[in-house]
C-alpha positions as a Markdown table, in Angstrom:
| # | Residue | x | y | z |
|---|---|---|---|---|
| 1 | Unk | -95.8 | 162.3 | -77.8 |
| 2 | Unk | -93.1 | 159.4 | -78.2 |
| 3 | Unk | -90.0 | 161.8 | -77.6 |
| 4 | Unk | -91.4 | 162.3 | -73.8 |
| 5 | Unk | -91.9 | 158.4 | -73.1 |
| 6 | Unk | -88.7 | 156.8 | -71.1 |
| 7 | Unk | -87.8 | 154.5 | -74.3 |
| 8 | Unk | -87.3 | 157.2 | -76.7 |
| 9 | Unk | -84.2 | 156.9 | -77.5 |
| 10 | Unk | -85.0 | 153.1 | -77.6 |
| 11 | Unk | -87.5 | 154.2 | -80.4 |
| 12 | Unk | -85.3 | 156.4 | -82.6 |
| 13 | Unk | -83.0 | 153.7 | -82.4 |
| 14 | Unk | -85.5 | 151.0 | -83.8 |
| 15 | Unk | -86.6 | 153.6 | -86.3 |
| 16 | Unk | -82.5 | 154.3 | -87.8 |
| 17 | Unk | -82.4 | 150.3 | -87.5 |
| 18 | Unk | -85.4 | 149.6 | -89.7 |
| 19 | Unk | -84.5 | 152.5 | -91.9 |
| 20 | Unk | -81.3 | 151.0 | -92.4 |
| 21 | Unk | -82.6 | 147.8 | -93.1 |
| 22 | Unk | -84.9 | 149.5 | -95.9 |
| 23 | Unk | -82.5 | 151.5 | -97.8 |
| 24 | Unk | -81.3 | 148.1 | -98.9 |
| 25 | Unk | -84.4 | 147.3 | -100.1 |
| 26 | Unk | -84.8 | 150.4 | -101.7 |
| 27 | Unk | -81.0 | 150.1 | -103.0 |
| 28 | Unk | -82.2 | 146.9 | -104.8 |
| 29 | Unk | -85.5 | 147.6 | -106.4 |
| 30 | Unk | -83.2 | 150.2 | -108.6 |
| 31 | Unk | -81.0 | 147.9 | -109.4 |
| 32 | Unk | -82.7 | 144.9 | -109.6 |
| 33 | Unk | -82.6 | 145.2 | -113.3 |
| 34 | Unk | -78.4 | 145.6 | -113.8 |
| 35 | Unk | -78.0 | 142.6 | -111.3 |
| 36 | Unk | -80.7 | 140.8 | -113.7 |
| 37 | Unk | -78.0 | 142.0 | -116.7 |
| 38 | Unk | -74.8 | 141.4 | -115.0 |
| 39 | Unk | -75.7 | 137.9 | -113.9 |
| 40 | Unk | -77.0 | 137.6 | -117.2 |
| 41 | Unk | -80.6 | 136.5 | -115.3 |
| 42 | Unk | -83.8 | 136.4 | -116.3 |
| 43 | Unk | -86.8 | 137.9 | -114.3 |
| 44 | Unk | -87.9 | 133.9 | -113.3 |
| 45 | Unk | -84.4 | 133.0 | -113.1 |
| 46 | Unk | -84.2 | 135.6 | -110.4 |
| 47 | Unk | -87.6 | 134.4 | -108.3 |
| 48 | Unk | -85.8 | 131.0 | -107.8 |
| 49 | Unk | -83.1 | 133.2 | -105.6 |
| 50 | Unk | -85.8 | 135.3 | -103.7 |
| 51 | Unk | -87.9 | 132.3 | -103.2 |
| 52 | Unk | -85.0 | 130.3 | -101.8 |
| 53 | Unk | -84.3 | 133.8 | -99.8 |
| 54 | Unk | -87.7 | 133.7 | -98.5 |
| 55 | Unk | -87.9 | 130.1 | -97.6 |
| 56 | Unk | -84.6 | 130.7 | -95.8 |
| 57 | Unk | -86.4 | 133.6 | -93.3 |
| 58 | Unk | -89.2 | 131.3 | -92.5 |
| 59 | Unk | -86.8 | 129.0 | -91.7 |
| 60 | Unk | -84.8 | 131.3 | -89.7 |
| 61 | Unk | -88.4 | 132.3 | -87.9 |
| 62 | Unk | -89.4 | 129.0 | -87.5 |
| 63 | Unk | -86.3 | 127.2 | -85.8 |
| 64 | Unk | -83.6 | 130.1 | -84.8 |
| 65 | Unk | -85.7 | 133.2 | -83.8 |
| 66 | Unk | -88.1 | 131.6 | -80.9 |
| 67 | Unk | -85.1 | 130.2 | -79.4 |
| 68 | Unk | -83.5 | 133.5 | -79.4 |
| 69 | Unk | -86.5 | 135.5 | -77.8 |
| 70 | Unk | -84.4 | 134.8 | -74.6 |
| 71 | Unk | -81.7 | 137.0 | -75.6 |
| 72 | Unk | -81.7 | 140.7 | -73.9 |
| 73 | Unk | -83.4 | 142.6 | -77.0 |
| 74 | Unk | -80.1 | 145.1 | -77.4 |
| 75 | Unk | -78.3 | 142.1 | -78.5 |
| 76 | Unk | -80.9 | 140.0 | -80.5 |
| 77 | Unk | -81.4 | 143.6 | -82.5 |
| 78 | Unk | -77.9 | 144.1 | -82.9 |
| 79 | Unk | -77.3 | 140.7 | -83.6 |
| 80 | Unk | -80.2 | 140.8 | -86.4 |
| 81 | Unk | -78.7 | 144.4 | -88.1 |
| 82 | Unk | -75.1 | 143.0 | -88.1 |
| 83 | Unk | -75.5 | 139.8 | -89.6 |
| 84 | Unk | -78.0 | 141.3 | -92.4 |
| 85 | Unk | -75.6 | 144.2 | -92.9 |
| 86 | Unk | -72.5 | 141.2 | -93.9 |
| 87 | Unk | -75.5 | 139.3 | -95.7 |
| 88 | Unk | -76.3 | 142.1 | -98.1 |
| 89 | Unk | -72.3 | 142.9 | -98.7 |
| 90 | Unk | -71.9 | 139.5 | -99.6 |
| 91 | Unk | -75.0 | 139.5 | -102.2 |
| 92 | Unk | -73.8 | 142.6 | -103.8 |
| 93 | Unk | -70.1 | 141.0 | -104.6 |
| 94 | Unk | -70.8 | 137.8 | -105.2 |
| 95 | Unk | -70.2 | 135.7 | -108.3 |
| 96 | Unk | -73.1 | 133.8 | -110.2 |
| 97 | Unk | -71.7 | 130.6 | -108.8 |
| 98 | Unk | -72.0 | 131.9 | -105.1 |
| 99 | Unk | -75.6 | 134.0 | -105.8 |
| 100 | Unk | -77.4 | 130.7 | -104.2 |
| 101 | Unk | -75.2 | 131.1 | -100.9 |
| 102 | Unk | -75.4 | 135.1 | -101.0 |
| 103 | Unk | -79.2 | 135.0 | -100.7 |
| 104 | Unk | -79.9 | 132.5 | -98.4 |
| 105 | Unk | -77.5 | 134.2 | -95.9 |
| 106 | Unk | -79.5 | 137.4 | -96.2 |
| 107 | Unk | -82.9 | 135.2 | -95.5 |
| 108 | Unk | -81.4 | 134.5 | -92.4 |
| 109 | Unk | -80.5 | 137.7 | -91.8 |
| 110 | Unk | -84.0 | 139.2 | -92.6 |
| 111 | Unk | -85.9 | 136.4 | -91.2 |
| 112 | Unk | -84.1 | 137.8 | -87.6 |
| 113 | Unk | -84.6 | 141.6 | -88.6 |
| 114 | Unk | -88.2 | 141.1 | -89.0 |
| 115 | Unk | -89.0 | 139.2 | -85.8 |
| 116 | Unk | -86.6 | 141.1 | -83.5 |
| 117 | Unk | -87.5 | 144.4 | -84.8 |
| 118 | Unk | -91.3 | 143.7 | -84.5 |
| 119 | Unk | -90.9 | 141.9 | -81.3 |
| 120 | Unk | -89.2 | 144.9 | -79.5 |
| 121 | Unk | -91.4 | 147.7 | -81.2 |
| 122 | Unk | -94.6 | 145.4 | -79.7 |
| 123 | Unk | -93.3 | 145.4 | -76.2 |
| 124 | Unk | -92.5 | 149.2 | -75.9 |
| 125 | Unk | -96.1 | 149.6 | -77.7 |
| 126 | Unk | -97.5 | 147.1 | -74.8 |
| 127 | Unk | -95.7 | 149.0 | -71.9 |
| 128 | Unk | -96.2 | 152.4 | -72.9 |
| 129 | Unk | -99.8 | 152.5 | -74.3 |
| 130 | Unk | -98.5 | 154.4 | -77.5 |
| 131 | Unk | -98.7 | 153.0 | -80.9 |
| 132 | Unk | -94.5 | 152.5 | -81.7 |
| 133 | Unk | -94.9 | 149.6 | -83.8 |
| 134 | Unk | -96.2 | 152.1 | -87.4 |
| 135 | Unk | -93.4 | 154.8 | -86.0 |
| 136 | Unk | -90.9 | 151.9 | -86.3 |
| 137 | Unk | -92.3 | 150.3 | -90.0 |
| 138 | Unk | -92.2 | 153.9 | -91.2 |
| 139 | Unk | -88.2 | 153.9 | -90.6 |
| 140 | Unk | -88.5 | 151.1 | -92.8 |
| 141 | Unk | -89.9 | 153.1 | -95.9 |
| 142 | Unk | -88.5 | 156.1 | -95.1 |
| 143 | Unk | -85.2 | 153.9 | -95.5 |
| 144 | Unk | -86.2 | 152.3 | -98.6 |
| 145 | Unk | -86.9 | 155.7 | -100.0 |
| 146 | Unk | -83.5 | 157.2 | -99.6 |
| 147 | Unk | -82.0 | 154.3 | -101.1 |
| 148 | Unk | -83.6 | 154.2 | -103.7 |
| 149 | Unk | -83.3 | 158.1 | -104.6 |
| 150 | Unk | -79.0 | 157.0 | -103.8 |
| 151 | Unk | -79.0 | 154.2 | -106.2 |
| 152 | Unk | -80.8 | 156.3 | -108.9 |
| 153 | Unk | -77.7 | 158.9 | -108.7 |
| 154 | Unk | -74.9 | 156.6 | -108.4 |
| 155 | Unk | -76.4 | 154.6 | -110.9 |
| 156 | Unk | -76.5 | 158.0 | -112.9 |
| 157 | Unk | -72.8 | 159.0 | -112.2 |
| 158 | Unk | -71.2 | 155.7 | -113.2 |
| 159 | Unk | -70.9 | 153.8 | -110.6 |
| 160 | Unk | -71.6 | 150.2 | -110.4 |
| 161 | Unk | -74.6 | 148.7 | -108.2 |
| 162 | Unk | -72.6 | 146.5 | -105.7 |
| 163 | Unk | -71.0 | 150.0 | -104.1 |
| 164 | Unk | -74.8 | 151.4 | -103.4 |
| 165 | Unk | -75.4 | 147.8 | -102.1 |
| 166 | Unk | -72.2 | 148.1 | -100.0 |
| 167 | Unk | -73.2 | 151.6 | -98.7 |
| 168 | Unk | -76.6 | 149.9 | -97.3 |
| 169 | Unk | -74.3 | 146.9 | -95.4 |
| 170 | Unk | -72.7 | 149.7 | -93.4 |
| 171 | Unk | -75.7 | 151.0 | -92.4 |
| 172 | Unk | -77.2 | 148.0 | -90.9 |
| 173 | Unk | -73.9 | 147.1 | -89.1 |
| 174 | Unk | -73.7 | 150.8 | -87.6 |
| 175 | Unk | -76.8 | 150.9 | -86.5 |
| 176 | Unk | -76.6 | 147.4 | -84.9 |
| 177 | Unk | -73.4 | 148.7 | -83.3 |
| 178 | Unk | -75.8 | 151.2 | -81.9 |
| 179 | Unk | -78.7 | 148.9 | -80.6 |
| 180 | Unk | -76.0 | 147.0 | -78.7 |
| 181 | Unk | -74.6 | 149.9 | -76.8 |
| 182 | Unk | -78.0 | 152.1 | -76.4 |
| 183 | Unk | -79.8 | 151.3 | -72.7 |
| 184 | Unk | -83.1 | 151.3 | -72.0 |
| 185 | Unk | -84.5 | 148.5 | -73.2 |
| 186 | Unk | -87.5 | 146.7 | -72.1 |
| 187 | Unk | -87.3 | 144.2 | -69.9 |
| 188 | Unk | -87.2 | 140.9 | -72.2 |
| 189 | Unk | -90.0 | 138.6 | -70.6 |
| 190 | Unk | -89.0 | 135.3 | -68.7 |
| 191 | Unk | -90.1 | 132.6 | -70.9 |
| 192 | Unk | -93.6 | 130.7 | -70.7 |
| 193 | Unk | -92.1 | 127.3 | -68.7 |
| 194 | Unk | -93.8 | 125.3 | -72.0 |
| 195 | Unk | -92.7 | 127.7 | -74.5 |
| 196 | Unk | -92.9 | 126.1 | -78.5 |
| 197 | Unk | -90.1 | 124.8 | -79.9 |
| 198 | Unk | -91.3 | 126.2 | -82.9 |
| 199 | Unk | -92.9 | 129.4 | -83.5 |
| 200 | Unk | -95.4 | 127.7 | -85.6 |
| 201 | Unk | -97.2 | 125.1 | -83.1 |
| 202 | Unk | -99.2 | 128.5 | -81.6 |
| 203 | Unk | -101.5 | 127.9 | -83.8 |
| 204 | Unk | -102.8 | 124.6 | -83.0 |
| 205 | Unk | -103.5 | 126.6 | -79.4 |
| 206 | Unk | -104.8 | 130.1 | -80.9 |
| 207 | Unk | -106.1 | 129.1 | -85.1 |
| 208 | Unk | -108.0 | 132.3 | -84.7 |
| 209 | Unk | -104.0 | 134.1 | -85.2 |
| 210 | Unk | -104.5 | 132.7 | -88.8 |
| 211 | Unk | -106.5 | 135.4 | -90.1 |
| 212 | Unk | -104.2 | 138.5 | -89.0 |
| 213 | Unk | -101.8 | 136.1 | -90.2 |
| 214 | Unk | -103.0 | 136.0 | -93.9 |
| 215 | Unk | -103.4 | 139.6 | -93.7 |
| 216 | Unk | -100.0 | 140.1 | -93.3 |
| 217 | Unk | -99.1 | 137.6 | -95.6 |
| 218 | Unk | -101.1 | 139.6 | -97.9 |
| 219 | Unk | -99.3 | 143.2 | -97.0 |
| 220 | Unk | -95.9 | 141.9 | -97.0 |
| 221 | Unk | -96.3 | 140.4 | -100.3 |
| 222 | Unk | -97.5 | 143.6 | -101.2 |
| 223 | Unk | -94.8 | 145.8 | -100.0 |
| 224 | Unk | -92.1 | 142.7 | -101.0 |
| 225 | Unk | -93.4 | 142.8 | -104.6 |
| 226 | Unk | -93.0 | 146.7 | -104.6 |
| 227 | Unk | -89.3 | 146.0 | -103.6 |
| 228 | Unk | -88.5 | 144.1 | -106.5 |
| 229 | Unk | -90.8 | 144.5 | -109.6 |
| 230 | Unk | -92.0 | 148.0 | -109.3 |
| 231 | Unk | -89.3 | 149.9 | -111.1 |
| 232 | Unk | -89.0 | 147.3 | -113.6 |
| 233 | Unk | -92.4 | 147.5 | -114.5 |
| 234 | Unk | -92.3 | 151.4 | -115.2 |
| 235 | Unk | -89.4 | 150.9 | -116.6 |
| 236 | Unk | -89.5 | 148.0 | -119.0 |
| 237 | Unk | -93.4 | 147.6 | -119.5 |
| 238 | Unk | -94.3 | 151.7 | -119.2 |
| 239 | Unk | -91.2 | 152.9 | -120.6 |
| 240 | Unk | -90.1 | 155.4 | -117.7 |
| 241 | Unk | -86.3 | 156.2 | -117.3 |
| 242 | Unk | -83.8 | 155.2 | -114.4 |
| 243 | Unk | -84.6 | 158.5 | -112.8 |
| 244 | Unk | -88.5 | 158.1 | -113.3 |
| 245 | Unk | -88.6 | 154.6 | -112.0 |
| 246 | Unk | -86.8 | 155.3 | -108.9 |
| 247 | Unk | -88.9 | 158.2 | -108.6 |
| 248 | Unk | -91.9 | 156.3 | -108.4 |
| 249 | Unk | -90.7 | 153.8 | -106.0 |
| 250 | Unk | -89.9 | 156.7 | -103.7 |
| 251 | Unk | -93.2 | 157.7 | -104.3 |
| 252 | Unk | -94.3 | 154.6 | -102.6 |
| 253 | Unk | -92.1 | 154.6 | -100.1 |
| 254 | Unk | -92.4 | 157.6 | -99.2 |
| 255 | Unk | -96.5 | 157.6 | -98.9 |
| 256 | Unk | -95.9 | 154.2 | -96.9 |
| 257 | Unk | -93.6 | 156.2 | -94.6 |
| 258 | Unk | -96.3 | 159.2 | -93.9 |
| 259 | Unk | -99.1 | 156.5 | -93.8 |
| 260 | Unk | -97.4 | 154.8 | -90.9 |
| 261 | Unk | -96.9 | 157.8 | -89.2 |
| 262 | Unk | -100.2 | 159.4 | -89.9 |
| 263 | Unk | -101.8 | 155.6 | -88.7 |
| 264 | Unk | -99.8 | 156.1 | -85.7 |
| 265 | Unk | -101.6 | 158.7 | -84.6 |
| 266 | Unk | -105.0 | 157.4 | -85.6 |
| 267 | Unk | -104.3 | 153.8 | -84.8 |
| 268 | Unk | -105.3 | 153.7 | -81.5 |
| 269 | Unk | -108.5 | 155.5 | -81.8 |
| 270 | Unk | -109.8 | 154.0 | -85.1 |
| 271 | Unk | -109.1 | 150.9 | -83.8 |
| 272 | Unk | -107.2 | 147.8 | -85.8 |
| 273 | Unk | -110.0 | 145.8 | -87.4 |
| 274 | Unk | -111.4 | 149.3 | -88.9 |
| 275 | Unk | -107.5 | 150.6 | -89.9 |
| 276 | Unk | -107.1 | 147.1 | -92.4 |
| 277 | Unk | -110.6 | 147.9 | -93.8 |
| 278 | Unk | -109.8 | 151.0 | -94.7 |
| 279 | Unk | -106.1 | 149.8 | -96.3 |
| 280 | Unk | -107.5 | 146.9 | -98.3 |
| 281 | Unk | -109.7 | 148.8 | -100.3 |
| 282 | Unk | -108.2 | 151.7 | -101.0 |
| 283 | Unk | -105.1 | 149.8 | -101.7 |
| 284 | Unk | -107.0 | 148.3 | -104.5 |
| 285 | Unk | -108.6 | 151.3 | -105.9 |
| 286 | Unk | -105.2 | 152.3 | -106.1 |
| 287 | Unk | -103.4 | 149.0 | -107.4 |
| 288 | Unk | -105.9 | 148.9 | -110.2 |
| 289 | Unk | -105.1 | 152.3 | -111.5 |
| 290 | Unk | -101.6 | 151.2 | -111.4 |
| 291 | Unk | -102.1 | 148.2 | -113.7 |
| 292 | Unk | -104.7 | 150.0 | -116.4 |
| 293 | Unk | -103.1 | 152.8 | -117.0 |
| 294 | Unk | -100.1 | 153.1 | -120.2 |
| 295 | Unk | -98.7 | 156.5 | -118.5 |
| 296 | Unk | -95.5 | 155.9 | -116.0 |
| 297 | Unk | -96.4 | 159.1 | -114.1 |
| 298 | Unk | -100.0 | 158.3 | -113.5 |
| 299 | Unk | -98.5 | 154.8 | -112.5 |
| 300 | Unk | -96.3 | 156.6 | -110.3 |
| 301 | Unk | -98.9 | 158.7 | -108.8 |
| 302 | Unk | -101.3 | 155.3 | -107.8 |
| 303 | Unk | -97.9 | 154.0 | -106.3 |
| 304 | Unk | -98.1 | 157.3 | -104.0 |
| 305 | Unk | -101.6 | 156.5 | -103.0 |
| 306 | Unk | -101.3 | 152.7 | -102.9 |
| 307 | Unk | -98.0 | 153.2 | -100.4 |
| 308 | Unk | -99.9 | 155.4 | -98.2 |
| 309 | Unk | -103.1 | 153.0 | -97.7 |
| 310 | Unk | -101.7 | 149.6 | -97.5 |
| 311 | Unk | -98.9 | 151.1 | -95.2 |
| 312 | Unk | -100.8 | 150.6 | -92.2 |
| 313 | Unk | -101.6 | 146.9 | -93.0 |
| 314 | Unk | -98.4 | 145.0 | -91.5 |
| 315 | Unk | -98.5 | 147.1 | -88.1 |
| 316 | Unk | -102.3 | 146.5 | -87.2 |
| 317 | Unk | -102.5 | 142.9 | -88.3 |
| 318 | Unk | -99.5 | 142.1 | -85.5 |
| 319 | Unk | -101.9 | 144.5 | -82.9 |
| 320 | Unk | -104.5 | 142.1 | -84.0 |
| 321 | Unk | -102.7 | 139.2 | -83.5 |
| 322 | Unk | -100.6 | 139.9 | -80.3 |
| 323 | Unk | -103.5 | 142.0 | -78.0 |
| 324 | Unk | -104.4 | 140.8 | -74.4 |
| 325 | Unk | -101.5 | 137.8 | -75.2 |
| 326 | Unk | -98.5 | 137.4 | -73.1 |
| 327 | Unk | -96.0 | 135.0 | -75.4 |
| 328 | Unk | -95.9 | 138.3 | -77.9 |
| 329 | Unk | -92.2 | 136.7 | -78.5 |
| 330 | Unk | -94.0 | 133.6 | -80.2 |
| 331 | Unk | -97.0 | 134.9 | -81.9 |
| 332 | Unk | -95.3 | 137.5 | -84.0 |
| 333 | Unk | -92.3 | 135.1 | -85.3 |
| 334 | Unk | -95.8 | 132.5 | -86.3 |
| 335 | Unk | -97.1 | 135.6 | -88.0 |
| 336 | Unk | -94.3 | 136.7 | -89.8 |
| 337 | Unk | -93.3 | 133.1 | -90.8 |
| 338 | Unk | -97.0 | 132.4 | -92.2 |
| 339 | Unk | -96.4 | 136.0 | -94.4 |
| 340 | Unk | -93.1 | 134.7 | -95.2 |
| 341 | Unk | -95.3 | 132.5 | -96.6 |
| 342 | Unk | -96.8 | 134.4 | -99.3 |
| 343 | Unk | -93.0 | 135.3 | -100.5 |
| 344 | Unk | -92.4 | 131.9 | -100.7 |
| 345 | Unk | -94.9 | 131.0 | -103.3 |
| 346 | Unk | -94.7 | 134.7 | -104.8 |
| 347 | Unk | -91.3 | 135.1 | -106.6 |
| 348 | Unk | -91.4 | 132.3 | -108.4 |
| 349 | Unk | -95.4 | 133.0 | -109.6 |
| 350 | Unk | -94.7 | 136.5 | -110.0 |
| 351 | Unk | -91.0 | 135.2 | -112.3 |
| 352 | Unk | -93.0 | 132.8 | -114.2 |
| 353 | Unk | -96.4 | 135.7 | -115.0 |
| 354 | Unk | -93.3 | 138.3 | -115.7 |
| 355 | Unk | -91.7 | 136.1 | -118.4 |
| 356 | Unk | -95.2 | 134.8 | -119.7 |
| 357 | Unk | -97.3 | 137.3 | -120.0 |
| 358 | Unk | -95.3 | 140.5 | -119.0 |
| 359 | Unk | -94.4 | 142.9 | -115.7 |
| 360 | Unk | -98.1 | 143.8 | -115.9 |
| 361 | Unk | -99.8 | 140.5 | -115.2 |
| 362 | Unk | -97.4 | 140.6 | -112.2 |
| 363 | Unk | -98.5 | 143.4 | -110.9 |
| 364 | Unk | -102.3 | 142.6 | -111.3 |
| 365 | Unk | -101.1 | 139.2 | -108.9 |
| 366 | Unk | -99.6 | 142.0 | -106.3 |
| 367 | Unk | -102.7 | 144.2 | -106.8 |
| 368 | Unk | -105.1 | 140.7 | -106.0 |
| 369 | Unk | -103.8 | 140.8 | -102.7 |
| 370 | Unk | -105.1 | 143.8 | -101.5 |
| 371 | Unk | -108.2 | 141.6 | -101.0 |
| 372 | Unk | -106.5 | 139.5 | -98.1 |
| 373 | Unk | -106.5 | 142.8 | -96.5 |
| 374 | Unk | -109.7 | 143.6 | -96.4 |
| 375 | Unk | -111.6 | 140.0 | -96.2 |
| 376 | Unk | -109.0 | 139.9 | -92.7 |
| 377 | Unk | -110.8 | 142.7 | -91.4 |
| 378 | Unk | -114.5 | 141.9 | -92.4 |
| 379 | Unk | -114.1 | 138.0 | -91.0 |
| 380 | Unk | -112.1 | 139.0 | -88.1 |
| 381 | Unk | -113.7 | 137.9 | -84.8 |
| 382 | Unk | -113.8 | 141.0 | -82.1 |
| 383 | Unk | -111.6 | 140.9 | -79.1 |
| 384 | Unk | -113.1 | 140.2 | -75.7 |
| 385 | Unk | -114.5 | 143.3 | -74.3 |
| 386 | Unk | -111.9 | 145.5 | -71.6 |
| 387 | Unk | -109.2 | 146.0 | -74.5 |
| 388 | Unk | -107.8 | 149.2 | -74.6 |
| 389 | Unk | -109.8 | 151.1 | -78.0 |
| 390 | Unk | -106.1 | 150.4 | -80.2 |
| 391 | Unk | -106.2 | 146.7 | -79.9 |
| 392 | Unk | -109.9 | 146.4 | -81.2 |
């Protein structure tokens, strides 16, 4: 059990961190739609500032985070929650003229989130032979679920959708106020005396790290698309209610949440390679239901299912990526900038088949993915033999 390993309270920590991170998420998938309205925006107008938001975090990944790896991992967490946590309080306040500014500072701010959080979760998963890394992703659902069930009632009693946004900026800076004073880190690795200047040349050394690397490009799309168009699609294309539409995100997030958890105890048994097979196609059994169907609680119900499969996705393609290596620090910052990647090029697709064609051609683009998934598993060349059974 993780509450008996030394780093536990290292873990719960990561786990509030990540949920803290996801409520905002969660905050603005519910209000995506009144931001849209009171930045008088249209759905590709918006992409633009996600894609610059995006391009920002790889950025971030590419040039800030592998020179950072250095840092004791209280303080690069902290420093990642904190700055994200300002970020988002800025984006929920600012003017139309300012938007721009606003979201690249919270690329920066996610682009650290995502490495550091990963990075740290990988090393206490290395040391203590336990899967941590799906316990720690499942604080980011679990997050994104309560915040979108707290938007939903504030939005409901009146209130306007920068104080929800505001409530999620606290969160993040407590909780980096937290990382910086808990102990018990691990040790943060000396680094390699040749170590990339940027987190991208690894590849040219390992190009077999690109296919767990499209994988997650193909899961975080996935789960980034869910953060933005999902209630807008059961709401404006199905016809669903502020209260429905939330509902069904939470539905998502919540199955993503108990999908982690339950792929945490499997993980490691199952194996990696055989975990993505399974979530790439039963995410898109589940995707496609989502996109046929004309009923927002059957849509809702597929959401459920496709949270829980693709859930495990994100966390086994970094096991893939990072087993037997020792420069963890560098491979996962390559591997989340190349699924940076896919949000990147996304928004501004996904904007451009919204106002075309309509919310559902732009979920049929999200449901697509699931095959990344799955052709990463079935192409994915095996380990050599002595790895422990969870990094197969």
């Amino acid at each position: 059990m993780l509450v008996r390993s030394r780093y536990s309270l290292v873990i719960i920590t990561l786990f509030f961190g990540y949920a803290s991170f996801g409520t905002f998420w969660g905050v603005w998938v519910v209000v995506f739609g009144d931001f849209l309205a009171l930045h008088h925006l249209t759905a590709g107008g918006a992409s633009l500032f996600l894609a610059a938001l995006s391009a920002t975090s790889i950025a971030t990944m590419t040039g800030v985070a592998p020179s950072l790896v250095k840092l004791p991992r209280r303080i690069s967490v902290a420093l990642a929650l904190a700055f994200n946590g300002v970020a988002v309080l800025v984006l929920g306040v600012a003017p139309r003229g300012w938007l721009l500014a606003a979201f690249v500072l919270t690329g920066v701010g996610t682009g650290l989130i995502d490495v550091f959080m990963s990075l740290a979760a990988q090393q206490l998963e290395m040391s203590e032979g336990k899967p941590v890394l799906q316990w720690v992703h499942a604080g980011y659902s679990a997050g994104a679920a309560v915040g979108a069930l707290g938007a939903a009632l504030l939005l409901l009693s009146g209130f306007e959708p920068w104080l929800a946004i505001a409530v999620t900026a606290a969160l993040q800076v407590s909780a980096g106020v937290a990382s910086f004073y808990i102990s018990g880190w691990p040790e943060t690795p000396a680094p390699a005396a040749r170590s990339p200047r940027l987190s991208l040349s690894v590849f040219a050394a390992a190009p077999a790290l690109l296919l767990p690397s499209v994988v997650l490009m193909a899961a975080f799309f996935i789960e980034g698309s869910m953060d933005v168009w999902s209630v807008l699609y059961l709401r404006r294309t199905l016809g669903a209610s502020v209260t429905t539409g939330a509902l069904g995100f939470v539905a998502f997030a919540t199955a993503t949440a108990v999908g982690r958890v339950f792929a945490a105890r499997v993980l490691f048994g199952l194996g990696y390679r055989r975990t993505l097979l399974v979530s790439g196609l039963s995410s898109m059994a589940a995707g496609a239901v989502a996109i046929l169907t004309t009923s927002p609680v059957v849509a809702g119900g597929a959401f459920l299912v496709l949270g829980f499969t693709v859930s495990a996705a994100a966390p086994a393609a970094f096991g893939l990526g990072t087993a037997g290596r020792q420069d963890a620090g560098v491979v996962i910052a390559a591997m989340t900038t190349v699924g940076y990647g896919g949000f990147v090029l996304g928004p501004p697709i996904s904007g451009w088949l919204a106002s075309s064609f309509g919310l559902r051609a732009t979920m049929a683009l999200v449901v697509s993915s699931t095959i990344g998934i799955a052709a990463g598993a079935l192409f994915h060349k095996r380990p050599p033999a002595g790895l422990p059974p969870g990094q197969l």
